[in-house]
N, CA and C atoms of all chains as a GROMACS GRO file, in nm:
protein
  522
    1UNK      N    1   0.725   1.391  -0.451
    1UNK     CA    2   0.613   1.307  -0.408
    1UNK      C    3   0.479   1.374  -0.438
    2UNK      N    4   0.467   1.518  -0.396
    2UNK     CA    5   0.317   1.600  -0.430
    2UNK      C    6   0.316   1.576  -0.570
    3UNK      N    7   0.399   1.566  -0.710
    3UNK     CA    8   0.354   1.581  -0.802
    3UNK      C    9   0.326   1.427  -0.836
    4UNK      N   10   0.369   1.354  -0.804
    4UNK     CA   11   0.346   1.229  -0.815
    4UNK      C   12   0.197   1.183  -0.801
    5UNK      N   13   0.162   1.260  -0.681
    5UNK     CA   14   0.025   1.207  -0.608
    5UNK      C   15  -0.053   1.320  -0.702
    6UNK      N   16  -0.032   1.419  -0.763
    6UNK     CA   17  -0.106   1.531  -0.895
    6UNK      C   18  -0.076   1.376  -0.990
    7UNK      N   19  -0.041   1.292  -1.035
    7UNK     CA   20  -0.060   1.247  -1.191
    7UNK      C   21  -0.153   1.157  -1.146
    8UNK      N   22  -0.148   1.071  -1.009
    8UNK     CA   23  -0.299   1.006  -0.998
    8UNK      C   24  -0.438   1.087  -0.968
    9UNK      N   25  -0.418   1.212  -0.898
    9UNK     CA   26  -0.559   1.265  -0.877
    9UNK      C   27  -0.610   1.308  -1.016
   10UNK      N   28  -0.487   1.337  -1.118
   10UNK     CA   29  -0.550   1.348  -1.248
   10UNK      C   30  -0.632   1.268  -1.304
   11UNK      N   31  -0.615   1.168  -1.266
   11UNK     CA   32  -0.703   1.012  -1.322
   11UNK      C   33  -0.807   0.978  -1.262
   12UNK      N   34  -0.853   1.033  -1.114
   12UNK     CA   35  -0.956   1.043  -1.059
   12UNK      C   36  -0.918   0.904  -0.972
   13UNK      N   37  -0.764   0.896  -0.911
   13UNK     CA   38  -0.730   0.812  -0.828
   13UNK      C   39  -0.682   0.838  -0.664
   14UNK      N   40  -0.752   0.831  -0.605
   14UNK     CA   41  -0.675   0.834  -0.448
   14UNK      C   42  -0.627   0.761  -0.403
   15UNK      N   43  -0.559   0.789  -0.320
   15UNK     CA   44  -0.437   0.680  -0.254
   15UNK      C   45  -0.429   0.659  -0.112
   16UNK      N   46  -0.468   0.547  -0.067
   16UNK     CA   47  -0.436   0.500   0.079
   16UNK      C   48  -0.303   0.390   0.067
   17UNK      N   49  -0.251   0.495   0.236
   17UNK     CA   50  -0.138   0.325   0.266
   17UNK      C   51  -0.194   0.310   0.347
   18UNK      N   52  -0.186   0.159   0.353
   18UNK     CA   53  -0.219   0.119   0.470
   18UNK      C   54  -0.075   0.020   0.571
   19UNK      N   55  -0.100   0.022   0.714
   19UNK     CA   56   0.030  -0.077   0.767
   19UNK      C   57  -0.085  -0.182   0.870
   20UNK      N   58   0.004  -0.247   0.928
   20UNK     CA   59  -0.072  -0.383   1.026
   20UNK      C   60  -0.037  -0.318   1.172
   21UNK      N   61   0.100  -0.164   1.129
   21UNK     CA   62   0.148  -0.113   1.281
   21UNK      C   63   0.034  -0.063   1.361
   22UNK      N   64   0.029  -0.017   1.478
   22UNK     CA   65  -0.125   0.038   1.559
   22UNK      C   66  -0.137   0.174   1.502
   23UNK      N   67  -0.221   0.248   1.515
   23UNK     CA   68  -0.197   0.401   1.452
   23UNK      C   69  -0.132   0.469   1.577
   24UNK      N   70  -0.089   0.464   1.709
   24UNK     CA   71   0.007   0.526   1.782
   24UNK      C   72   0.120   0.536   1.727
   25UNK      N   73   0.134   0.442   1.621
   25UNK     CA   74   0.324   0.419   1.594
   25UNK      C   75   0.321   0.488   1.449
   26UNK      N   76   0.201   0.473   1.384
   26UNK     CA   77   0.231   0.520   1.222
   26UNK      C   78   0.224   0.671   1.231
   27UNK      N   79   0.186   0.750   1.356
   27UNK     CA   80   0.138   0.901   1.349
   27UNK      C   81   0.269   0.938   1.380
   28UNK      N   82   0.384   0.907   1.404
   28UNK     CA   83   0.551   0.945   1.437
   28UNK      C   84   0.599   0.942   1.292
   29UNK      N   85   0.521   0.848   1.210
   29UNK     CA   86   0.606   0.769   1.111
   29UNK      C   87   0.563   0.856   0.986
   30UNK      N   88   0.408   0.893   0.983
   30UNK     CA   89   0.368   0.989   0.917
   30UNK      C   90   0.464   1.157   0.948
   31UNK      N   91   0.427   1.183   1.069
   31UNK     CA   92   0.508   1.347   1.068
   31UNK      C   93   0.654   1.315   1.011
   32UNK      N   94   0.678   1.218   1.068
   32UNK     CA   95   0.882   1.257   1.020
   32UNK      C   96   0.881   1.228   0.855
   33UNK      N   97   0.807   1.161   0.790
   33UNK     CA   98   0.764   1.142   0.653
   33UNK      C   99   0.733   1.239   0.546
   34UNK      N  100   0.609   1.299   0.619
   34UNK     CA  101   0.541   1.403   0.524
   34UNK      C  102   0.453   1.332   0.416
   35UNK      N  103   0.418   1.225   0.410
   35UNK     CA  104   0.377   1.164   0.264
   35UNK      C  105   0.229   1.242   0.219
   36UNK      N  106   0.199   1.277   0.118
   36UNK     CA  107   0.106   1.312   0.080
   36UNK      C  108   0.011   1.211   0.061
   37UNK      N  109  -0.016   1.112   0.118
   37UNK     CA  110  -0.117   1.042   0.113
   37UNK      C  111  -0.163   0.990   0.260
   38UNK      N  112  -0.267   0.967   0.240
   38UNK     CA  113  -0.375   0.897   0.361
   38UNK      C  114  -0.283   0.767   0.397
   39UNK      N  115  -0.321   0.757   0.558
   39UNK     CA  116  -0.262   0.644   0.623
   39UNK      C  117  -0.323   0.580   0.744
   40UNK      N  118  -0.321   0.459   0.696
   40UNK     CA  119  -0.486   0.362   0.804
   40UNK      C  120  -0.362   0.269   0.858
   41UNK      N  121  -0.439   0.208   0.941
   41UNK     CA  122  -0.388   0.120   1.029
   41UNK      C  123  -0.470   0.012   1.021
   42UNK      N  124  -0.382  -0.117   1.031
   42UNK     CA  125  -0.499  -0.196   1.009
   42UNK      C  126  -0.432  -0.337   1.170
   43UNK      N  127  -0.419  -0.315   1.213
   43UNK     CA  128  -0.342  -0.347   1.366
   43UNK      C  129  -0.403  -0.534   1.308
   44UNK      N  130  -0.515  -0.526   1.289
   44UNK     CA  131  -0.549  -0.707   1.319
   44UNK      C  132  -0.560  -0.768   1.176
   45UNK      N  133  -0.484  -0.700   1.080
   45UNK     CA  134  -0.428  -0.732   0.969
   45UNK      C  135  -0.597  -0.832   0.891
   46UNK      N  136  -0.740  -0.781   0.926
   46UNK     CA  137  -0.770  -0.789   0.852
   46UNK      C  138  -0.804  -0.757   0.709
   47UNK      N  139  -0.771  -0.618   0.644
   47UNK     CA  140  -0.752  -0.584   0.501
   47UNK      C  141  -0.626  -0.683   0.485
   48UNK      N  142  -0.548  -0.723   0.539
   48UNK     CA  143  -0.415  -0.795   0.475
   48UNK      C  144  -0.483  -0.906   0.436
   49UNK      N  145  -0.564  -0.967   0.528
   49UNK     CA  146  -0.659  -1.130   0.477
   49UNK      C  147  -0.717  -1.131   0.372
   50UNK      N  148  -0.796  -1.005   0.346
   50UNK     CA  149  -0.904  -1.014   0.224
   50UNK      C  150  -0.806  -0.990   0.113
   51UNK      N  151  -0.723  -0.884   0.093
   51UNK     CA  152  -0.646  -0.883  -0.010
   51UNK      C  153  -0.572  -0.977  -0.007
   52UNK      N  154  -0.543  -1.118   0.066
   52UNK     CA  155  -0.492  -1.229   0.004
   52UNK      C  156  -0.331  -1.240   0.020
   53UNK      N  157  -0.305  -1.087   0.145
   53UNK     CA  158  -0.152  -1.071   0.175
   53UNK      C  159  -0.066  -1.175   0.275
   54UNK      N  160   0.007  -1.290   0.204
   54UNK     CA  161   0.055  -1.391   0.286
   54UNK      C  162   0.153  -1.332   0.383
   55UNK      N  163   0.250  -1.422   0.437
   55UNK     CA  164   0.384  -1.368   0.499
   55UNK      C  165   0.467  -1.440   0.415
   56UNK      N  166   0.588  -1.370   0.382
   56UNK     CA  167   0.641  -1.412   0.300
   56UNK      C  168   0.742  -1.564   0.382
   57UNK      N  169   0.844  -1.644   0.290
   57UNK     CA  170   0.935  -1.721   0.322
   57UNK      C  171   1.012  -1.664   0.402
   58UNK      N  172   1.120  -1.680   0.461
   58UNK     CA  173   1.227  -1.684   0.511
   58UNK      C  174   1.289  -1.648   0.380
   59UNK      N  175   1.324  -1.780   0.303
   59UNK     CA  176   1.448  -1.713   0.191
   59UNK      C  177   1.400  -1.633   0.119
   60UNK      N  178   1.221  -1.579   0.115
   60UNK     CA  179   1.199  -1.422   0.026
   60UNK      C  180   1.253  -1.330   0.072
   61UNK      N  181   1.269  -1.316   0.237
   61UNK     CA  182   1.297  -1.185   0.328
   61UNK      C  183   1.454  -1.175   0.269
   62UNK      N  184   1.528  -1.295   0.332
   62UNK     CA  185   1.656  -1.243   0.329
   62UNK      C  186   1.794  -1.334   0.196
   63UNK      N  187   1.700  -1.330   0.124
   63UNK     CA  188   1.784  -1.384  -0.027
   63UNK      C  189   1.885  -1.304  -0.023
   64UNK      N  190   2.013  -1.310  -0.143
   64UNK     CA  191   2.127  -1.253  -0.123
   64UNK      C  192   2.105  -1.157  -0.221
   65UNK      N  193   1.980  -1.130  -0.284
   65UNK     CA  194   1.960  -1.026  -0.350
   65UNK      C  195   1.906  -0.886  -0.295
   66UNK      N  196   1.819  -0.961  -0.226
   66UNK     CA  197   1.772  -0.889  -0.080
   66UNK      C  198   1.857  -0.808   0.025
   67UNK      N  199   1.954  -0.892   0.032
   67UNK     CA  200   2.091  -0.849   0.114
   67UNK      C  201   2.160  -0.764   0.085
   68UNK      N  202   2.185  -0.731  -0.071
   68UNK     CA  203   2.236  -0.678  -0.121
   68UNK      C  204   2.190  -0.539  -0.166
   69UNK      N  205   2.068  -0.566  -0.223
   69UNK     CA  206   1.979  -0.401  -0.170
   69UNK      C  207   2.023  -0.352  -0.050
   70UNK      N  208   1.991  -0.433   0.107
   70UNK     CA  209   1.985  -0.328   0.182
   70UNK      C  210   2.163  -0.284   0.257
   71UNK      N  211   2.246  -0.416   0.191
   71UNK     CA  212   2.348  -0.316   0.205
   71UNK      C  213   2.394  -0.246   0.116
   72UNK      N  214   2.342  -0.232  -0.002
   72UNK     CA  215   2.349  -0.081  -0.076
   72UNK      C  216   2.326   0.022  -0.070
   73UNK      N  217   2.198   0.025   0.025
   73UNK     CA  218   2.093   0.130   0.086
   73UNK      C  219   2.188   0.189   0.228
   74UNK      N  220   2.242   0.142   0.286
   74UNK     CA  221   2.341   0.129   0.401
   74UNK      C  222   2.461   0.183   0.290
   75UNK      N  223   2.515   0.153   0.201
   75UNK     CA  224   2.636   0.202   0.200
   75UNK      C  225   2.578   0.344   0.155
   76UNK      N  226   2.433   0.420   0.085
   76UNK     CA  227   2.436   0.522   0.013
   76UNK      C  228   2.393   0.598   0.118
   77UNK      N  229   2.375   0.581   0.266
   77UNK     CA  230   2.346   0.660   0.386
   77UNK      C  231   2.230   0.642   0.450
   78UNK      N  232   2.124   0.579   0.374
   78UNK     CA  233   1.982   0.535   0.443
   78UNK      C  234   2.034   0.496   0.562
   79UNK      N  235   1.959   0.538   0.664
   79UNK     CA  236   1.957   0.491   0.773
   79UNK      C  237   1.790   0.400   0.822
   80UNK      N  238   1.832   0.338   0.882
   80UNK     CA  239   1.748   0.228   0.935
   80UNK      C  240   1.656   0.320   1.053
   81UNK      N  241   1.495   0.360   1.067
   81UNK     CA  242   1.425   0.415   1.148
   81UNK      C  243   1.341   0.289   1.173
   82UNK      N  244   1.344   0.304   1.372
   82UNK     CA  245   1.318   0.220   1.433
   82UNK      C  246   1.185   0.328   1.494
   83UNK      N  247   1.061   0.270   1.450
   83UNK     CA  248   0.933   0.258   1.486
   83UNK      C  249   0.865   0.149   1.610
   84UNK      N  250   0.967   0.067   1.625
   84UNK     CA  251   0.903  -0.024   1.715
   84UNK      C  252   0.880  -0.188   1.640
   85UNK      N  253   0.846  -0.236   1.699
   85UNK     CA  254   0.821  -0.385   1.686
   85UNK      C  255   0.720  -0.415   1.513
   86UNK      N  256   0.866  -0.504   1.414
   86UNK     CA  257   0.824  -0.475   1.261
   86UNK      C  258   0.795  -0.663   1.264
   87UNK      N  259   0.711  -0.654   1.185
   87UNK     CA  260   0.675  -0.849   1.152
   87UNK      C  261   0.748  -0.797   0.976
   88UNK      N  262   0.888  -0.871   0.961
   88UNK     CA  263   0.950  -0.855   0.845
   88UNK      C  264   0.879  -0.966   0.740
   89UNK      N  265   0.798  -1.014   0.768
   89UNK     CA  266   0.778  -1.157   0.706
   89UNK      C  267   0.635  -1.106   0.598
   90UNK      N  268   0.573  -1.022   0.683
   90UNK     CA  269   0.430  -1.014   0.618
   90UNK      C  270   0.425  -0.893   0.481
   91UNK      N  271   0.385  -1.017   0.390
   91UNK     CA  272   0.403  -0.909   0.235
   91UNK      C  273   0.314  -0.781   0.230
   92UNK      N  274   0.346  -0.704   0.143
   92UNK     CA  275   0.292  -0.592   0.107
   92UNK      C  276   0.226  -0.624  -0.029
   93UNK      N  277   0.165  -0.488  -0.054
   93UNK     CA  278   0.077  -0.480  -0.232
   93UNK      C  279   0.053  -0.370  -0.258
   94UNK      N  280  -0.010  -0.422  -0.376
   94UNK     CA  281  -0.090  -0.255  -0.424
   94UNK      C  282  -0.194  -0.295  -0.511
   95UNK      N  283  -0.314  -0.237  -0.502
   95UNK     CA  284  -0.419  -0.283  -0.554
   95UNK      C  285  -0.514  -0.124  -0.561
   96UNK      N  286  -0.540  -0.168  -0.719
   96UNK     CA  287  -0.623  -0.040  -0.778
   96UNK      C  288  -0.774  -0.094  -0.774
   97UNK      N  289  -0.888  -0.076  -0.707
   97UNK     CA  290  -1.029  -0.111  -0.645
   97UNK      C  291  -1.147   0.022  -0.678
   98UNK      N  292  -1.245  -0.033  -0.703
   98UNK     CA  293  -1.338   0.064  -0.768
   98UNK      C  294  -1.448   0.069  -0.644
   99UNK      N  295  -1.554   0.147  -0.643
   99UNK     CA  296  -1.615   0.174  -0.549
   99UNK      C  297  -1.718   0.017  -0.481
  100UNK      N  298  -1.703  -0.054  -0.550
  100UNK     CA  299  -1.773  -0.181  -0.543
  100UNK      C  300  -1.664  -0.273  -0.475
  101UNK      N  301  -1.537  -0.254  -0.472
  101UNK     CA  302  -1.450  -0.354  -0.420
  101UNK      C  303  -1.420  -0.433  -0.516
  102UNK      N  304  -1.440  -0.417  -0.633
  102UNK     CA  305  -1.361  -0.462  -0.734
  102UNK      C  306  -1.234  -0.482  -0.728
  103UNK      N  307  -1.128  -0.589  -0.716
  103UNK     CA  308  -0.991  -0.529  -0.745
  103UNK      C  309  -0.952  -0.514  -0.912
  104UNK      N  310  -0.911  -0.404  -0.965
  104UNK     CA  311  -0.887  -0.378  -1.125
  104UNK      C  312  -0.705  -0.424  -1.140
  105UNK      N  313  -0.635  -0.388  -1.057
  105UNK     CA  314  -0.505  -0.422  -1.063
  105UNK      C  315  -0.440  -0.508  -0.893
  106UNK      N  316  -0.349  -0.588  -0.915
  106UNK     CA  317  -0.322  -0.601  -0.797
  106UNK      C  318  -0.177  -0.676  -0.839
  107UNK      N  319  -0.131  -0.610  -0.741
  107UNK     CA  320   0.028  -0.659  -0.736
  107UNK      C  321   0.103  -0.748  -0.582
  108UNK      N  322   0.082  -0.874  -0.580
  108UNK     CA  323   0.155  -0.916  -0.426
  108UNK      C  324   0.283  -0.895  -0.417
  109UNK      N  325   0.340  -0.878  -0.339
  109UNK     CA  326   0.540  -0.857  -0.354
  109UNK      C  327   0.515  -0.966  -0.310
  110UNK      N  328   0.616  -0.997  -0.428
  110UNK     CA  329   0.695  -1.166  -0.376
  110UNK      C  330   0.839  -1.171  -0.286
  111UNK      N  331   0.888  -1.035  -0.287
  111UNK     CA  332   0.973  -1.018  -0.202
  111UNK      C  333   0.981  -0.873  -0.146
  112UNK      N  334   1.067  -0.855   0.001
  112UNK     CA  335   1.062  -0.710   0.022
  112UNK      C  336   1.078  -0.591  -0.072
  113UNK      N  337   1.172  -0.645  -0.207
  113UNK     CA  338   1.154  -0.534  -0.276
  113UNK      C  339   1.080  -0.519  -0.419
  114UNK      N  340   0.983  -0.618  -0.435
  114UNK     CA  341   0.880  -0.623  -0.524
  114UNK      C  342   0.741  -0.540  -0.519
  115UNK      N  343   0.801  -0.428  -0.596
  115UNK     CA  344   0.660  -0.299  -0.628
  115UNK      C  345   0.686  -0.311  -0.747
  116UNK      N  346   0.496  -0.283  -0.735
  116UNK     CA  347   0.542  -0.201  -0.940
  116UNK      C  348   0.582  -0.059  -0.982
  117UNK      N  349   0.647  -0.038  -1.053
  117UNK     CA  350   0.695   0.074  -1.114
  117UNK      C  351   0.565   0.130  -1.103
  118UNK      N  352   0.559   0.240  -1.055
  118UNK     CA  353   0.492   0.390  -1.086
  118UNK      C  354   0.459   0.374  -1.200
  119UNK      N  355   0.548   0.376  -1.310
  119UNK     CA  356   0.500   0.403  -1.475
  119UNK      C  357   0.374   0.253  -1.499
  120UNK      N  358   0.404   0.154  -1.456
  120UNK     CA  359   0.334   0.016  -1.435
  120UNK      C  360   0.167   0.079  -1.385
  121UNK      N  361   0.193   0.154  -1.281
  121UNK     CA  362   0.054   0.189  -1.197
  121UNK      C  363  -0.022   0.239  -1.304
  122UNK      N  364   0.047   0.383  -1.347
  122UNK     CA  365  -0.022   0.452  -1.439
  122UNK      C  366  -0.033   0.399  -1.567
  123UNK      N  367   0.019   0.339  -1.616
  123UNK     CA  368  -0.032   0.264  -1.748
  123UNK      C  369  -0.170   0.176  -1.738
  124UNK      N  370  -0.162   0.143  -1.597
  124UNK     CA  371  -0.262   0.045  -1.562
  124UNK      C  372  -0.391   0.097  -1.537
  125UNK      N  373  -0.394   0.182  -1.446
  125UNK     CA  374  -0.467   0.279  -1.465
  125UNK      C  375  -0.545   0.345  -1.579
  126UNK      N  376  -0.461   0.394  -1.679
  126UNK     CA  377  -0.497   0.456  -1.822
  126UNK      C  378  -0.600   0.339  -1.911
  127UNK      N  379  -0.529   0.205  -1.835
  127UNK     CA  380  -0.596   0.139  -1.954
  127UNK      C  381  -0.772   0.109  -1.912
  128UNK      N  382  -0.731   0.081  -1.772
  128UNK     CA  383  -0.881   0.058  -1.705
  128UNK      C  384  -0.960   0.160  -1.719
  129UNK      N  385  -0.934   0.268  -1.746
  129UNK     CA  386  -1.014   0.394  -1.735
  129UNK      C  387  -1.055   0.406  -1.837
  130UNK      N  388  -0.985   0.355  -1.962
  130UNK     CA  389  -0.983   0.378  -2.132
  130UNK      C  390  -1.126   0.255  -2.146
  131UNK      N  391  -1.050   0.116  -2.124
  131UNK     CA  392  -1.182   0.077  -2.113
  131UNK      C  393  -1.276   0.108  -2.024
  132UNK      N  394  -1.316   0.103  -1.996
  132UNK     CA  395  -1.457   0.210  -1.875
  132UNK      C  396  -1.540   0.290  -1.981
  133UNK      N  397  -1.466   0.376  -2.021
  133UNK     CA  398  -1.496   0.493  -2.105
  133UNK      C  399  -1.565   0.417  -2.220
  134UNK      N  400  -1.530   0.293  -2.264
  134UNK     CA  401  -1.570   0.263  -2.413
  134UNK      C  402  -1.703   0.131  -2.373
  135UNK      N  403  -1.724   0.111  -2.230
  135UNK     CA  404  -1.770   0.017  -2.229
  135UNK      C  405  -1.905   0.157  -2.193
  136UNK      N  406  -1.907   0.271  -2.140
  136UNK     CA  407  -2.033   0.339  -2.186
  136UNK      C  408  -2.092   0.397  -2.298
  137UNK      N  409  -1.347  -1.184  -1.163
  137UNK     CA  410  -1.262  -1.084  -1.127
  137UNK      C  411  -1.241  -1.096  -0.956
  138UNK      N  412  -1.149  -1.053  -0.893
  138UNK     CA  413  -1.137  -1.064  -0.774
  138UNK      C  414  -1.239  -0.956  -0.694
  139UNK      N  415  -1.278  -0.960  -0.584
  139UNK     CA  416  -1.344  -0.836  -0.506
  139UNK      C  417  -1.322  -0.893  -0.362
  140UNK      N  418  -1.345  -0.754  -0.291
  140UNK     CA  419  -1.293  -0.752  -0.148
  140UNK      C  420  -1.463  -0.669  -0.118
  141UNK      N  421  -1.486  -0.689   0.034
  141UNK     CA  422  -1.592  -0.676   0.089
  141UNK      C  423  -1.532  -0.531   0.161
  142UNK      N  424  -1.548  -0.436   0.090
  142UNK     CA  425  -1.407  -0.316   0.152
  142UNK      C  426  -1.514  -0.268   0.322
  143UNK      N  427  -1.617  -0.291   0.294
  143UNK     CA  428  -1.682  -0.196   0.395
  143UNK      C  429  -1.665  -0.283   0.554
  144UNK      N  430  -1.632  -0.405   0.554
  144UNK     CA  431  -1.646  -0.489   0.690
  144UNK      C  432  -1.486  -0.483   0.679
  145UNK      N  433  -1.398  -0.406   0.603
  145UNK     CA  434  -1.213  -0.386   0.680
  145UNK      C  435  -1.241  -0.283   0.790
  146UNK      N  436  -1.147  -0.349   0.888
  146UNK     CA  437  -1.202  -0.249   1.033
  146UNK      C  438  -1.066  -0.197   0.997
  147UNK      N  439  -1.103  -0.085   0.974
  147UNK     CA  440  -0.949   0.048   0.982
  147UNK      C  441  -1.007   0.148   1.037
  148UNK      N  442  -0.855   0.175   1.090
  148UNK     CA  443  -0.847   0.256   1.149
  148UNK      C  444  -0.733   0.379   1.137
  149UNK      N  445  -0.793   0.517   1.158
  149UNK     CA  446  -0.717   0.632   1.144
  149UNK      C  447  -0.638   0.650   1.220
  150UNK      N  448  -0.503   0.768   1.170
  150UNK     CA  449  -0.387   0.780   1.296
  150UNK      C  450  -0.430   0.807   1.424
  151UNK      N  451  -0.603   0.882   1.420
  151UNK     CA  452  -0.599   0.901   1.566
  151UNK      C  453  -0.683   0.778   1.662
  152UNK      N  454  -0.711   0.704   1.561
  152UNK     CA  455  -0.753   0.561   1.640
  152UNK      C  456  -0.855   0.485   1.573
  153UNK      N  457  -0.982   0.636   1.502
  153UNK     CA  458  -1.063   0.636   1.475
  153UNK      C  459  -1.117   0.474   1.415
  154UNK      N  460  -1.237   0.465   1.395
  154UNK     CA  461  -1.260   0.334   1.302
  154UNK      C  462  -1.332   0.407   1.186
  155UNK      N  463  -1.313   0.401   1.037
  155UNK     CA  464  -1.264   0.443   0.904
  155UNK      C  465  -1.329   0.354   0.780
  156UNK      N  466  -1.378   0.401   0.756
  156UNK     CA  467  -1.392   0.282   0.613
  156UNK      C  468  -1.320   0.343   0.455
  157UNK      N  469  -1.295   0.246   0.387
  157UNK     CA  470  -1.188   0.308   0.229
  157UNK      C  471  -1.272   0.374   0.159
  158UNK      N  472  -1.434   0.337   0.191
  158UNK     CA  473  -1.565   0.435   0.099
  158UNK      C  474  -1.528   0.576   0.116
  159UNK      N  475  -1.446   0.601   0.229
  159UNK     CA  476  -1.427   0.770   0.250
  159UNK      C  477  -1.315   0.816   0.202
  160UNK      N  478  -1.257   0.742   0.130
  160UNK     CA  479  -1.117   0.810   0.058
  160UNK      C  480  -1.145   0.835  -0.065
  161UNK      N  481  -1.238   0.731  -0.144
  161UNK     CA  482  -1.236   0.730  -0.301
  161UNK      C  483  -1.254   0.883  -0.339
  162UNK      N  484  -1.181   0.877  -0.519
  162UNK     CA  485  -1.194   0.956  -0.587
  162UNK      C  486  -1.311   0.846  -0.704
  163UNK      N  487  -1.236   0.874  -0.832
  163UNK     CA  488  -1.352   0.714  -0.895
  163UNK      C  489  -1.309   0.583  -0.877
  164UNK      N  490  -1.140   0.592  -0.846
  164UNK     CA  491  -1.101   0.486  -0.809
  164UNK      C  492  -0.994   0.489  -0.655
  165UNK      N  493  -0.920   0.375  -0.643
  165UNK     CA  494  -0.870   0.407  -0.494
  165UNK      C  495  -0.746   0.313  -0.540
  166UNK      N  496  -0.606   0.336  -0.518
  166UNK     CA  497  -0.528   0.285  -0.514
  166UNK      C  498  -0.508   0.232  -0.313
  167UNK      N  499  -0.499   0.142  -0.294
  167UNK     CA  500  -0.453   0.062  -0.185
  167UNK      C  501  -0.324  -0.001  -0.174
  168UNK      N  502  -0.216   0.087  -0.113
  168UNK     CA  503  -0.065   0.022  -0.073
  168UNK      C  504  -0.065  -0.023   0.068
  169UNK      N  505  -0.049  -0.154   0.048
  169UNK     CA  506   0.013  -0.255   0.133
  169UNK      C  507   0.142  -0.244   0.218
  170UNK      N  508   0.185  -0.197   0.325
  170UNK     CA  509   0.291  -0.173   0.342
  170UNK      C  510   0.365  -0.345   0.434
  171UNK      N  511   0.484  -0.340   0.396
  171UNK     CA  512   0.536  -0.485   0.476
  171UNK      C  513   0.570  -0.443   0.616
  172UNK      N  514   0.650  -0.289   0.637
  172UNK     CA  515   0.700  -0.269   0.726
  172UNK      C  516   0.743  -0.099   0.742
  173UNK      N  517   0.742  -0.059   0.838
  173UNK     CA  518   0.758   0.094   0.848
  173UNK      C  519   0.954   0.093   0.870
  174UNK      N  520   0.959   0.222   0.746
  174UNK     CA  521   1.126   0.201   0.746
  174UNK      C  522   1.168   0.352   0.702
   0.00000   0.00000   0.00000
């Protein structure tokens, strides 16, 4: 994960997660974690509004593809950590934003397990930066 | 292009704090969305 978070600071990228949990519950969730990145709370899910983060369907949450991930994840030993009270419905993202609030990339999951590839980020990245560079 | 008004998101830090994303940037800021803590 540290070198991971070294190929974006190379690019002159920082990284926030953010959750909708209160920050009493994400500071348990952070130590047993370790993640090398920053972690906000956003409890009244307004960053979820502006970035345009719906709640997903019913059949996005629990499709049989869906199902099937997490009993794969279950058969390979993941265990399920209970933080407290989860809203399964409300989507996640990822969005690359410049100091103006620009969004340059943005990705909605259309389902719980819709991220973009890492390699996706950084390509994306490279390119926005490439143009940047040529537009001075 | 899309834009977000980043400075009126009321966030907040693990220790409660109220936070704005202007204090994280490098030149740019990746923002993950999380659905659920797992």
């Amino acid at each position: 994960m540290k070198s991971l978070k070294d190929e974006f600071d190379r690019r002159g990228v920082a990284i926030v997660v953010i959750s909708f949990a209160e920050p009493e519950r994400l500071a348990p969730y952070q130590e047993h974690h370790h993640w090398p990145f920053v972690m906000l709370a956003d409890p009244k899910r307004i960053a979820y509004q502006a970035f345009a983060l719906k709640r997903l369907s019913w059949f996005r949450v629990f499709s049989p593809a869906i199902l099937r991930l997490y009993f794969r994840l279950l058969l390979e030993g993941k265990k399920l950590q209970s933080y407290g009270k989860d809203d399964y419905y409300q989507a996640g993202g990822d969005f690359l934003i410049d100091h103006e609030g620009n969004i340059l990339f943005a990705h909605r999951s259309r389902d719980p397990a819709d991220r973009p590839p890492i390699e996706k980020l950084l390509e994306a990245i490279d390119q926005i930066s490439s143009s940047a560079s040529e537009e001075k | 292009m899309e834009k977000v008004a980043i400075d009126e998101l009321k966030l907040k830090d693990l220790q409660g704090r109220a936070v704005s994303l202007q204090d994280y940037f490098q030149e740019y800021l990746l923002v993950i969305f999380l659905r659920h803590l797992a």
